[in-house]
C-alpha positions in Angstrom: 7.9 -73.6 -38.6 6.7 -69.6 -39.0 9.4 -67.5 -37.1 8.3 -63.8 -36.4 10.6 -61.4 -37.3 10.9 -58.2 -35.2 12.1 -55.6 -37.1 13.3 -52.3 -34.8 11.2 -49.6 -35.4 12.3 -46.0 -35.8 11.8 -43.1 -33.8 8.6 -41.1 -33.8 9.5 -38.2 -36.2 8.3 -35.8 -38.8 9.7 -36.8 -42.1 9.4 -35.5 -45.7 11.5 -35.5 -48.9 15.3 -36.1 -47.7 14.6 -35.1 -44.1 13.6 -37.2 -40.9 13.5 -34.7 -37.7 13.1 -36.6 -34.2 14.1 -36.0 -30.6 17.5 -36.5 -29.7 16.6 -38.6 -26.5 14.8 -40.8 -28.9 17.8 -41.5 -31.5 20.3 -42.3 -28.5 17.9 -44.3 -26.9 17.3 -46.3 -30.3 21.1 -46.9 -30.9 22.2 -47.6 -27.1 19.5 -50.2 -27.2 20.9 -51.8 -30.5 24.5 -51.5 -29.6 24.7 -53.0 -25.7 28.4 -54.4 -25.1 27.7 -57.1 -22.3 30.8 -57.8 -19.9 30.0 -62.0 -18.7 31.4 -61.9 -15.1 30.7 -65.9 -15.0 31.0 -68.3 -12.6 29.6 -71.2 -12.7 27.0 -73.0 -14.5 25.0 -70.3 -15.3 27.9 -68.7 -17.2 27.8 -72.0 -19.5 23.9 -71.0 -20.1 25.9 -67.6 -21.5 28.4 -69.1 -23.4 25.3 -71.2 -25.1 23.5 -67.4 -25.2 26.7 -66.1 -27.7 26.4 -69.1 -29.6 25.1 -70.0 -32.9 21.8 -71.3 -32.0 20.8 -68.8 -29.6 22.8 -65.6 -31.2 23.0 -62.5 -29.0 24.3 -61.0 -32.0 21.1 -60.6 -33.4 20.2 -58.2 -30.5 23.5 -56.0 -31.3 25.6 -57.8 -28.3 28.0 -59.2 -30.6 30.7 -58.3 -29.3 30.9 -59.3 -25.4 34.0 -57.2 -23.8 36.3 -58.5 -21.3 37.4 -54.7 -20.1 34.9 -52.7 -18.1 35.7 -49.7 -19.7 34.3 -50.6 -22.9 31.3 -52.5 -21.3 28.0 -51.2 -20.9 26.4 -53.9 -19.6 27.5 -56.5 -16.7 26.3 -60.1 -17.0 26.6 -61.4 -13.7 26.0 -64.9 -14.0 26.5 -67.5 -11.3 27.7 -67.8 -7.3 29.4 -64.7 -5.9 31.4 -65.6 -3.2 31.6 -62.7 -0.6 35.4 -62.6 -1.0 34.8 -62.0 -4.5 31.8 -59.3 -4.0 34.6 -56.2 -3.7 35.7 -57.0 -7.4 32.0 -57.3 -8.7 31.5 -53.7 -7.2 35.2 -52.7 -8.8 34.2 -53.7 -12.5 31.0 -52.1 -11.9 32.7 -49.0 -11.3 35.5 -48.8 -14.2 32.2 -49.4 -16.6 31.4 -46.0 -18.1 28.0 -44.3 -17.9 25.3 -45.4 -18.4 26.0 -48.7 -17.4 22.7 -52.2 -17.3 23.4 -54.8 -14.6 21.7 -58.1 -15.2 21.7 -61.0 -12.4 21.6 -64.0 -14.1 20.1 -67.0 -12.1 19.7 -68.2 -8.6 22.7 -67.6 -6.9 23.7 -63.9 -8.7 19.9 -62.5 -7.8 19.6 -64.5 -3.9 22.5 -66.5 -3.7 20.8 -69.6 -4.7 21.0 -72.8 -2.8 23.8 -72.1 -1.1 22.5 -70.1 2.4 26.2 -69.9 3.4 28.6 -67.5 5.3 30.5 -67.1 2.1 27.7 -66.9 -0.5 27.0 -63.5 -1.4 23.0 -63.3 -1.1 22.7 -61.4 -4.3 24.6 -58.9 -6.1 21.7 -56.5 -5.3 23.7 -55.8 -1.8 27.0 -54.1 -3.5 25.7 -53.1 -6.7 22.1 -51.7 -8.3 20.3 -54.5 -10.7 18.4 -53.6 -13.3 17.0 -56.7 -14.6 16.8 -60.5 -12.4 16.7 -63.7 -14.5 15.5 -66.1 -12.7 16.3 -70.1 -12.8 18.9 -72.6 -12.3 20.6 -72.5 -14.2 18.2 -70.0 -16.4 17.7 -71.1 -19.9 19.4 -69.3 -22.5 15.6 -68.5 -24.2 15.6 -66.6 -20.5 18.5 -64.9 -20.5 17.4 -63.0 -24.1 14.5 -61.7 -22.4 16.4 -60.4 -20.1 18.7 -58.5 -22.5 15.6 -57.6 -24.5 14.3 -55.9 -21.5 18.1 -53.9 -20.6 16.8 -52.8 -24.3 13.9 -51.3 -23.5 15.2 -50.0 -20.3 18.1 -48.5 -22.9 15.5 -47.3 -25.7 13.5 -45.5 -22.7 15.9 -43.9 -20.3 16.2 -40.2 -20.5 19.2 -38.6 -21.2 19.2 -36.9 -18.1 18.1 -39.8 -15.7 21.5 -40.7 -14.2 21.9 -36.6 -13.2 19.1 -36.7 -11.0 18.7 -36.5 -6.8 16.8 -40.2 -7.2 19.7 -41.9 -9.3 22.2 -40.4 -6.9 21.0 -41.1 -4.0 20.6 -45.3 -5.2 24.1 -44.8 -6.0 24.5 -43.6 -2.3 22.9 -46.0 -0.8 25.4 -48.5 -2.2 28.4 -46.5 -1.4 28.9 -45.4 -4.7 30.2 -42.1 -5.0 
C-alpha cells in the first residue's frame, strides 16, 4: 500500500549561497499553519471522533496539532465538536474570546454546524449564531479522515491570511455583528 507523503513546501523566495530572503507574511503564514494548538470543546459523540483524531492511527500530530490545549489563552484554534445546548452557548462565546489573535473555529459535525437532529428549544442551531466559523465538517458523527480535512483547510486558511486581515473594517464589522467587541 503506496502512501503519498506531502512534504510542506517553503516560501517563495530568492535564495543564494547562505541566504533565503522571502516576505514576512509568507514565513508567519508557513509556521502558524504548522504550529495550530486546537482547544476540543467536546460534547458528545463527535468529541470521541476527536479523541480517535489525536490518536495513534489518525495522528494530528503529523499536521503540527500535537499538543491540544485545554486553556484558551494558549489555543489558537477551537474544535467545537458536538451538541451545544443553548444554556451552554454563553461559555462557547467566552472561550472564544480569552483565545488570543488570530484565532480558527472549526464546527465539527451535525449538531455544532445546524444543531443536528435535535430541532429543540434547548439545542443551539449552530455555533455560527454566537461565534464566526471558519471551517464546517460535516457528518454524524464526522469521520476522523473528515475532521483532518478540516484542519488541513484551518491550514491553508493560516498559510494564506494576511498579516493585516483581522485590522480591517470587513473583519470588524463580522466581529460586530456577533457582539464581539
Amino acid at each position: 500500500m503506496a502512501t503519498d507523503i506531502k512534504i510542506v513546501e517553503g516560501p517563495a523566495s530568492y535564495e543564494g549561497p547562505g541566504f533565503q530572503a522571502t516576505s514576512f507574511d509568507k514565513l508567519i503564514g508557513l509556521a502558524r499553519a504548522n504550529s495550530l494548538w486546537p482547544l476540543p470543546f467536546a460534547t458528545s459523540c463527535c468529541g470521541i471522533e476527536f479523541m480517535s483524531t489525536m490518536a495513534s492511527h489518525y495522528d494530528l500530530a503529523r499536521f503540527g496539532s500535537e499538543r491540544p490545549s485545554f486553556s484558551p489563552r494558549q489555543a489558537d484554534m477551537l474544535l467545537v465538536a458536538g451538541t451545544i445546548a443553548k444554556k451552554m452557548g454563553p461559555i462557547v462565546k467566552q472561550v472564544y474570546l480569552q483565545m488570543a489573535e488570530p484565532r480558527w473555529v472549526i464546527a465539527i459535525g451535525a449538531c455544532a454546524s445546524s444543531g443536528g437532529i435535535f430541532d429543540t428549544y434547548s439545542v443551539l442551531q449552530g455555533i455560527d449564531r454566537i461565534i464566526p466559523v471558519d471551517v464546517y465538517v460535516p457528518g454524524c458523527p464526522p469521520r476522523p479522515e473528515q475532521i483532518l480535512d478540516g484542519v488541513m483547510q484551518v491550514q491553508e486558511l493560516a498559510k494564506n491570511e494576511s498579516l493585516r486581515r483581522r485590522n480591517t473594517e470587513e473583519y470588524t464589522k463580522l466581529l460586530n455583528s456577533y457582539s464581539i467587541e
